[in-house]
N, C-alpha and C positions, 0 to 999 in steps of 0.2 A: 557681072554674070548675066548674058540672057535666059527669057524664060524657059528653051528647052534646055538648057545647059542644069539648070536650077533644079525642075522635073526628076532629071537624071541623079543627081546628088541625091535629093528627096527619096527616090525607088531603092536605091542603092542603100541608103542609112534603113530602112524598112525591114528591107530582105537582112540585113546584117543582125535587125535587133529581132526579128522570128527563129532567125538561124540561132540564135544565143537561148534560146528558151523552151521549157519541155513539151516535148511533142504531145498530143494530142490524141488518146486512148480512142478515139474514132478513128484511125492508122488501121489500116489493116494490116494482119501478123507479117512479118517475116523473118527474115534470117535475122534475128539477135537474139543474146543472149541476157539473163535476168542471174546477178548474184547472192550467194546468200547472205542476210545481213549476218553480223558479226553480235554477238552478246555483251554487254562492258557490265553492269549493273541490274541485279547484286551479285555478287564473283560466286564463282563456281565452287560449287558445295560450301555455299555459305549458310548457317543456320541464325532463323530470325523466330523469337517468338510473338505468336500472335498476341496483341494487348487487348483482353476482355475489359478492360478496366477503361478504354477509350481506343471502342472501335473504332472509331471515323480515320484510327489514325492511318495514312498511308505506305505501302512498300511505293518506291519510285522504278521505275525498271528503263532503261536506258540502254540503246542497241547503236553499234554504226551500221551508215543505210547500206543499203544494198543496192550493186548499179545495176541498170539497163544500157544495157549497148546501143538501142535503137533511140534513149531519152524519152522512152513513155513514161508514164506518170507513174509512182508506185503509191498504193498505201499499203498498210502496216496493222497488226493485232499481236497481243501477246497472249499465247499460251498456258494455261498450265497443263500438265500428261504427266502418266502417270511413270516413275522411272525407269518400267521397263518399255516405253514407247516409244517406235520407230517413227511415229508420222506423228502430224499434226490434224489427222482425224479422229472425232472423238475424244473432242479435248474436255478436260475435269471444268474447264472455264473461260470462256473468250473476252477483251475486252479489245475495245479500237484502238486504236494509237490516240493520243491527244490529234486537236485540229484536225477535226475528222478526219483521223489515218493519215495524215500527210507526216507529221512530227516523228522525231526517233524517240520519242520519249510516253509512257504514260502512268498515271500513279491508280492504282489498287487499294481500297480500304481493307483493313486487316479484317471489317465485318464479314467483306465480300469472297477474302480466302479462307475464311472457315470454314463459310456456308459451302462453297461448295467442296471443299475436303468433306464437310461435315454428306454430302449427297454422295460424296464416291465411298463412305463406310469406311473411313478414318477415323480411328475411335477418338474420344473427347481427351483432353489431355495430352495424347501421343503427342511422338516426330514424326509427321510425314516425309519420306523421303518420296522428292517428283523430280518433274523437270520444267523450268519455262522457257518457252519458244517465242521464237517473234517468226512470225511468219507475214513474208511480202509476195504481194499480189501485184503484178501490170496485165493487163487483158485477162486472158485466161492461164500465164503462165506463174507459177506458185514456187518460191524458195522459201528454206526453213532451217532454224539452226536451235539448238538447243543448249541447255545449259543446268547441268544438277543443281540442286536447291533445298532445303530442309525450313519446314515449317513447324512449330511446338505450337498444336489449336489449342481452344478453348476448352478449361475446364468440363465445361457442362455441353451440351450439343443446343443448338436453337428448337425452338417449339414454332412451328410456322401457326400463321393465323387462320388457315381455312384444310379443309380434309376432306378427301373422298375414300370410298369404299371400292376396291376394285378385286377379280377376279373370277374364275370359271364357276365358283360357290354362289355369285354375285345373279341377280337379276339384269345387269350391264354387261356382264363378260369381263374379256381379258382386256380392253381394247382402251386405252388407258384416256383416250380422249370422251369415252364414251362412260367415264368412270361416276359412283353415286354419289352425289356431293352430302356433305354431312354438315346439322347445325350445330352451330360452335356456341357453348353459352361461357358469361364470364363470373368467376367468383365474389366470393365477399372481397377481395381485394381490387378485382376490375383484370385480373387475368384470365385470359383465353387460351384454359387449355384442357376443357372439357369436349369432346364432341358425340355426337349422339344421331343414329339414324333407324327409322324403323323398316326393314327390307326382309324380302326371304330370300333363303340359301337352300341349298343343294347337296344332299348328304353326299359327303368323302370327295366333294370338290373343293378347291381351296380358295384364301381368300385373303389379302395384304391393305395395309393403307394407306395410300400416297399423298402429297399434298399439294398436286397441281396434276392438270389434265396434260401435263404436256411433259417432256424432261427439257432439261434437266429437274427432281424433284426425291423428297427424301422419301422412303421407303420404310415401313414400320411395319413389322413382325416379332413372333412370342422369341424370346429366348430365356430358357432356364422358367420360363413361366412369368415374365413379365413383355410386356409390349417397349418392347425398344428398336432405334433405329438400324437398318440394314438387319432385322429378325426372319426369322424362318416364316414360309406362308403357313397360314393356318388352316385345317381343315376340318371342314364342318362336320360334325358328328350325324347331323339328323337334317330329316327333311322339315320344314315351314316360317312360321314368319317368326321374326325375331326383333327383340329391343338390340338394339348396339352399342353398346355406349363404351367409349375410349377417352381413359384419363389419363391425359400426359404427362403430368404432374405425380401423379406415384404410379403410372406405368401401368395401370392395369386393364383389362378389358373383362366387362360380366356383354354374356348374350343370355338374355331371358327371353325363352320360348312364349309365344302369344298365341293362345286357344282362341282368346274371341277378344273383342276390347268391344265394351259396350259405355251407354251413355246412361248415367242414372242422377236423379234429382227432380226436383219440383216438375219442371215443364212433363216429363214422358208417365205412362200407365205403370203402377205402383210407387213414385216416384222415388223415394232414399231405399224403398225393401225391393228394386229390381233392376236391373240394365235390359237396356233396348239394345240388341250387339248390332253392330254395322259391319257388315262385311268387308274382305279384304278387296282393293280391285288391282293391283300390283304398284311399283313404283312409286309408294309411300302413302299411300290411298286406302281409308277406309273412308265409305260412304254408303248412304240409305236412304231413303224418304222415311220420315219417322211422322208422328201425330204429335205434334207438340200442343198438349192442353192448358199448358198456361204459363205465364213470364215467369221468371224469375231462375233461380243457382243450380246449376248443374256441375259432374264432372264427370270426364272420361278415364275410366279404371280399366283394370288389364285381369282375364278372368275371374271378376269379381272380388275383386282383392282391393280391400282399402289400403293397403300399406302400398298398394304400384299404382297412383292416380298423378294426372295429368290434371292440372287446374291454369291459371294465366297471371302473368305477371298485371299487377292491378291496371286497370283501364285499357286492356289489350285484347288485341283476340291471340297471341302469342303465348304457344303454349308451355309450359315447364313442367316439368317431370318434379314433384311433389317430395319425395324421400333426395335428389339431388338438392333441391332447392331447401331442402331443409339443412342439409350439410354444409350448403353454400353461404346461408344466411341472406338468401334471396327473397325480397318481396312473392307472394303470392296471393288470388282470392278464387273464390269457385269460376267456373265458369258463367256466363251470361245468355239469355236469352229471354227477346220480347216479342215472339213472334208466336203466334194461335192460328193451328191448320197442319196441312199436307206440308210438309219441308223438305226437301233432299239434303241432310246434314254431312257436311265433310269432315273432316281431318287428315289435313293435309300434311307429313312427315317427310316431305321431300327437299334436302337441301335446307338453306335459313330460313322459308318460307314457315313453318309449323306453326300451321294455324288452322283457325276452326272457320266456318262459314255455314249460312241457311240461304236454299234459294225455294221461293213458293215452287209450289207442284202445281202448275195450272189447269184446272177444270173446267169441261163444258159443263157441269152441274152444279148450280152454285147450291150454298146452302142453304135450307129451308128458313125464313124468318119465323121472328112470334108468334106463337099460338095464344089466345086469350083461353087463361086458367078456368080451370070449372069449379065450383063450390066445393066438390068431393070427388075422391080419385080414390078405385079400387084395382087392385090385382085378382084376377081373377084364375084358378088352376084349372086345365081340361080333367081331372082327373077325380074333380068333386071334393076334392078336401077343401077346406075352408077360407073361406074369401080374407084376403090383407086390405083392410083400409090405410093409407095411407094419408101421413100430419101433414094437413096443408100452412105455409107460412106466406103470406102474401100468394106469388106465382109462383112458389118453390114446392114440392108434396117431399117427402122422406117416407120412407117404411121404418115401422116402430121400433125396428129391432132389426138381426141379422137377419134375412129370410133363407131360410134350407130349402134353394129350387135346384131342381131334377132336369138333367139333358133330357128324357125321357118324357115329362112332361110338358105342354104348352100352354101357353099364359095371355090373357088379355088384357088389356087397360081400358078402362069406361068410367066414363063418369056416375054411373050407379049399379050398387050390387048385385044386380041381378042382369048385368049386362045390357039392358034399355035404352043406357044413354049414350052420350058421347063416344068415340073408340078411337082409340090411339095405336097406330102401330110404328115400329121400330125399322129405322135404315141401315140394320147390322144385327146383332145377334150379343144378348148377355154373356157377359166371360170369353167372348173372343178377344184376343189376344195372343202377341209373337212370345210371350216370356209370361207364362204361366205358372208356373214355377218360382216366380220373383215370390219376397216375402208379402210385401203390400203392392196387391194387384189393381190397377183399376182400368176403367174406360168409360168413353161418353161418346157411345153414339146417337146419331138425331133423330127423331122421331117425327112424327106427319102427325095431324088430323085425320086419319084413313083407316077405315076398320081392318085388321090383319092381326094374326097371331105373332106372340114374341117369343121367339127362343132362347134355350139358355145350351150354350159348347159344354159346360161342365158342372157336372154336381159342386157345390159351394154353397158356403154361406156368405149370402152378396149383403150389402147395405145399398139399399140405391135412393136416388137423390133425383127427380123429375123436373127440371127446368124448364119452364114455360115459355122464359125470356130468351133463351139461350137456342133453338129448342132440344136439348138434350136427356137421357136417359144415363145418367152417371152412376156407374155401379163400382163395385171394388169388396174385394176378399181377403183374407190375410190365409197362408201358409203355414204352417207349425214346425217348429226344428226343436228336439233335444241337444242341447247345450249341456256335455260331457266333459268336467276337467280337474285335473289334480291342484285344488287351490293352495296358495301358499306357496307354489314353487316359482320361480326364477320365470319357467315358458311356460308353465300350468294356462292360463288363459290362451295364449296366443298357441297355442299346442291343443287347443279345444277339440271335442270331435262334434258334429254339429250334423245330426242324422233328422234328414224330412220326415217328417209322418204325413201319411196318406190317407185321405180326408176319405169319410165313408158319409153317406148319406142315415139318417142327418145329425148332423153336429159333432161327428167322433171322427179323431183322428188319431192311427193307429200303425205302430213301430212293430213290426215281425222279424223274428231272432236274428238280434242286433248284439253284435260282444260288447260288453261295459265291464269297468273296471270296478273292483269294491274299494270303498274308504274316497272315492270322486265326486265331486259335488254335479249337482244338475239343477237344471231346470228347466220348460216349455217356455218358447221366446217365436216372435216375429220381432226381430231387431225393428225397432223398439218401442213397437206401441203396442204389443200384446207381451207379457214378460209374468208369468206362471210360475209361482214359488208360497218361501211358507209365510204365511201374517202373523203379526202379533198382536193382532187387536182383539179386544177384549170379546167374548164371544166366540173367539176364532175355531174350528175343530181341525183347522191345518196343522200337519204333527211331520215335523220335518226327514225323519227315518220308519216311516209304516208305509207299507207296499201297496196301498189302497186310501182311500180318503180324499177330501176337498184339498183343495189348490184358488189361491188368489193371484187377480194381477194387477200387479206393481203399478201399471201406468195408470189405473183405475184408482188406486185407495185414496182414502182422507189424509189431509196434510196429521202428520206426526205418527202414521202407521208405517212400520217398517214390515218390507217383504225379503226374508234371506232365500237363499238355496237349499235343497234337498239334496240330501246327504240317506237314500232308500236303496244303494247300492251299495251291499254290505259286502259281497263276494265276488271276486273275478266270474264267469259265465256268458250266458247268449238269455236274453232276455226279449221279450214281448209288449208292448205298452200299449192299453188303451185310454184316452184321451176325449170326454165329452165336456163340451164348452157350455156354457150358461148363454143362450141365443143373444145375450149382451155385451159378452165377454168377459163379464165381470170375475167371474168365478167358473171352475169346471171340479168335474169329480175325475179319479185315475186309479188304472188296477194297473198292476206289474204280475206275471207268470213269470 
C-alpha cells in the first residue's frame, strides 16, 4: 500500500470512530429531539422507611437514560417534589447523578431525605407521600419523569447548628439573606442547641427563625406556645431592645425587654453599688467611652439586675449569659479589665462574635504628672464655716470623716488654713458623674498646682482621698435604700421592695409617703457596705420595733456583734422616714411618721 493510499485508510478510520461517538454540547441547537428518562428504582409507590439509627445509610435510585436524537451529551439529577407536582421546579431536594451527571444511577443518604422533608414541614415520624424525578438536561433542553414514592422520617426532626433571626419585626427585614445571625452556645453535654441574640423589634411586626441565609432552610415558629419547626410567625408585642434566646431542646423562646445594660465592678465610679449604662447603637452593639479607674472584675447586667448578668467563659473575652450558664453547668468568671483612662467599651452581641473589647480614647491633653505633697492640706468653704484639715499619709491627704459639701458652696485646697499657701485646683468638678444614683458613687478627677475654686454637682456626704502621686481628687458617696420584705417566705427577699431616700443637707436622708406593709421586716442598706439595723451589743439603745431611736451598721461592728432587721412596721399604711447618719457611718438615729 502506498503512502497516499494509506493516508486515505487513516482519514476514513478517524471520521468512522468521531461518527460512533457523543456529540459535543458546543453543537449548536437544532432539529432534535431529547426523551424522557424512564424511572426503574425504587418502584412506584414504594414505601421505605428512613433509618435514624444509621443515617449514612443509602436509598439507590436508578432510571433508564433518556435519548437525544442529535447524540449530545446528557446529564442527569434526581428529584424529589412534592406529590401533587407537575414540574421539576422547586424541588423538596436536588442531587447529581453519579459521575458527574453522566450515570443512570445515584444513591441518597436516608440523613439527606429527611432533612430535607424535614425543610418542606413533614412532620417528624409521618409518611411522606412525594414523588422522585430524574430529570435530563442536553444544551438548554430538559425532560422529566416521575414516579410516587413514600418516605416514614425520623422520629425527632434535626436541630441545625447555626440560626438566624429573620423578619419585618427584625432590624434586617424580610430579606432572608440579609438575616441576624445568632450565637449558638453548647451544654453541659457539648450539644448545640441553645441560641441567643440581643436585637430590637418593632411592635406588631413579625418575626421567624431560620437556619441558613439562603433556602433551602428550616423555619421555626410558636405553635400551641412552643417554638417548633414550620410554626406560625411571631409578632412582637412592643417597641425596643430585647434578649432572644431560643432553646431547641425544650422548644421554647423568653424575649426579655432591655431598659439599659450597664457595666458595674471594680474598674467604673461606685464600682459593685452602680452601672455605667452603654448605650444601644443597633445591630448588637452597645458601646460608650467609660473612665475606667482601675484593673480588675467587672460584669455587664441588664437593668440592674443581678440575676440577668453577662460574665465570660474563664480566660476569654466571650461572653455568657450567667442564669444560662448556670443551667448548663458551664464554666464562668467576672469579667476582665487592665486598662486606666478614657476607653470606648464594647459589647458586641452580633452573631458568634459576643464579646467585650476596650479601645483608648486618644487625647490631645495628656494628663497632668506628680505634684510634690505639702506638709498640710486644708479644705477650705466660701461660706465661712469651718476649715477641714485633711490626714496626710506619705503623698496620700484623706478627710477625717464623711464631709457634708453643698452644690451651693465653693471650696479651696491650700496648703495652709487660712488660705496663704499652696492652691490646688480641680480638672472636673466633685460628684460629677453619669449614674448618680448608683449605691456606691465615686470619681477621681485630676487636679493642677493652680489656684482655682473646686466645685461640688451635689449635696452629699463625700469621703475624699487626695493623690499627689496620681494627681487625683478621689471622692465617693453612698445612697440609702429602705430594704422592705416579708421574711421567711419562699420570694419574701427577692420580692423586696427597695425605696431610695433622698439625701438632704446635711447628713439626713429621707423617705416621704411611702406604702409599707406591717409584720415586714426592714432595714437602711447601700448593698453592702452601709447596712443599718438593730445590735446586740452590750450598751446598745437599738430596739428593733420603736418608731424612733439609734440604728447600727452591720459592716462597721466588732467581730461577734450581731446586726438583725427592724421589724418598726406594725401596720399596713403610707409612712415617712427620716434618716441622719453618724458623719462616719457608724451609727445613725431615725424617726417614722
Amino acid at each position: 500500500m502506498n503512502k497516499n493510499t494509506l493516508n486515505v485508510v487513516l482519514l476514513l478510520l478517524l471520521a468512522l470512530a468521531f461518527g460512533c461517538t457523543t456529540k459535543s454540547n458546543m453543537q449548536p441547537e437544532g432539529n432534535w429531539e431529547l426523551s424522557a428518562p424512564k424511572p426503574i428504582a425504587p418502584q412506584a409507590d414504594e414505601g421505605i422507611d428512613l433509618d435514624e439509627v444509621f443515617p449514612s445509610k443509602t436509598v439507590d435510585f436508578e432510571w433508564r437514560e433518556a435519548v437525544n436524537t442529535a447524540d449530545f451529551i446528557i446529564s442527569y439529577s434526581v428529584v424529589l417534589v412534592r406529590d401533587t407536582a407537575t414540574s421539576y421546579e422547586n424541588p423538596l431536594l436536588e442531587v447529581q447523578a453519579n459521575e458527574n451527571g453522566k450515570d443512570v444511577t445515584v444513591n441518597i443518604s436516608h440523613e439527606t431525605i429527611d432533612r430535607a422533608l424535614a425543610q418542606a414541614c413533614y412532620s417528624a415520624g409521618s409518611t411522606a407521600k412525594v414523588k422522585w424525578g430524574v430529570k435530563a438536561q442536553s444544551l438548554s433542553r430538559v425532560s422529566f419523569a416521575t414516579s410516587p414514592i413514600q418516605f416514614k422520617r425520623f422520629s425527632a426532626d434535626p436541630i441545625p447548628d447555626q440560626m438566624y433571626l429573620l423578619g419585618t419585626a427584625t432590624e434586617a427585614g424580610s430579606e432572608i439573606s440579609e438575616a441576624i445571625p445568632m450565637k449558638v452556645f453548647k451544654d453541659a453535654e457539648g450539644n448545640e442547641t441553645f441560641f441567643e441574640t440581643i436585637t430590637a423589634l418593632k411592635k406588631e411586626e413579625t418575626f421567624e427563625f431560620v437556619s441558613a441565609k439562603e433556602e433551602p432552610a428550616f423555619h421555626y415558629g410558636l405553635h400551641e406556645g412552643k417554638v417548633v419547626l414550620c410554626g406560625s410567625a411571631i409578632t412582637a408585642t412592643e417597641d425596643g431592645v430585647f434578649r432572644v434566646a431560643l432553646d431547641l431542646k425544650n422548644q421554647t423562646l423568653s424575649l426579655e425587654k432591655i431598659n439599659h445594660v450597664g457595666i458595674v465592678g471594680t474598674p467604673i465610679e461606685g464600682e459593685w453599688g452602680g452601672d455605667v449604662a452603654l448605650p444601644y447603637q443597633g445591630n448588637g452593639l452597645f458601646q460608650d467611652t467609660v473612665s475606667l479607674l482601675k484593673e480588675g472584675g467587672f460584669v455587664l447586667r441588664i437593668d440592674g439586675d443581678w440575676g440577668r448578668m453577662y460574665k465570660q467563659t474563664p480566660g476569654t473575652t466571650n461572653l455568657v449569659y450567667e442564669p444560662y450558664a448556670d443551667v448548663a453547668g458551664l464554666e464562668k468568671e467576672d469579667l476582665q479589665n487592665s486598662n486606666i483612662g478614657e476607653y470606648i467599651v464594647s459589647f458586641d452581641f452580633l452573631g458568634n462574635g459576643y464579646t467585650y473589647s476596650f479601645e483608648e480614647v486618644e487625647t490631645d491633653t495628656p494628663a497632668p504628672g506628680p505634684i510634690e505633697a505639702p506638709e498640710t492640706l486644708f479644705l477650705i468653704p466660701s461660706d465661712g464655716a469651718a476649715v477641714i484639715e485633711l490626714i496626710k499619709d506619705e503623698s496620700v491627704f484623706t478627710s477625717p470623716y464623711y464631709l457634708a459639701l453643698q452644690s451651693s458652696v465653693t471650696y479651696t485646697l491650700n496648703s495652709e488654713a487660712d488660705g496663704s499657701g499652696h492652691s490646688y485646683s480641680l480638672l472636673g468638678q466633685i460628684g460629677e458623674t453619669e449614674n448618680p444614683d448608683g449605691d456606691n458613687v465615686k470619681g477621681a478627677p485630676y487636679f493642677i498646682a493652680e489656684a482655682g475654686e473646686i466645685n461640688v454637682v451635689r449635696d452629699q456626704a463625700y469621703r475624699l482621698t487626695i493623690d499627689f502621686d496620681a494627681p487625683k481628687v478621689e471622692w465617693q458617696y453612698y445612697n440609702i435604700k429602705l430594704f422592705h420584705w416579708l421574711d421567711g417566705t419562699g420570694e419574701g427577699w427577692e420580692a423586696r421592695l427597695e425605696v431610695p431616700l433622698e439625701y438632704e443637707h446635711p447628713y439626713k436622708f429621707k423617705m416621704v409617703n411611702q406604702d409599707l406593709k406591717g409584720g415586714h421586716d426592714s432595714k437602711f442598706n447601700s448593698p453592702w457596705e452601709v447596712e443599718y439595723g438593730v445590735s446586740d451589743a452590750s450598751g446598745s439603745t437599738d430596739d428593733a420595733t420603736a418608731t424612733s431611736g439609734t440604728t447600727t451598721n452591720k459592716a462597721l461592728v466588732d467581730e461577734g456583734v450581731n446586726v438583725s432587721n427592724f421589724k418598726f412596721i406594725a401596720s399596713d399604711g403610707t409612712y415617712s422616714i427620716v434618716l441622719e447618719i453618724a458623719n462616719d457611718y457608724t451609727t445613725a438615729t431615725y424617726s417614722i411618721d
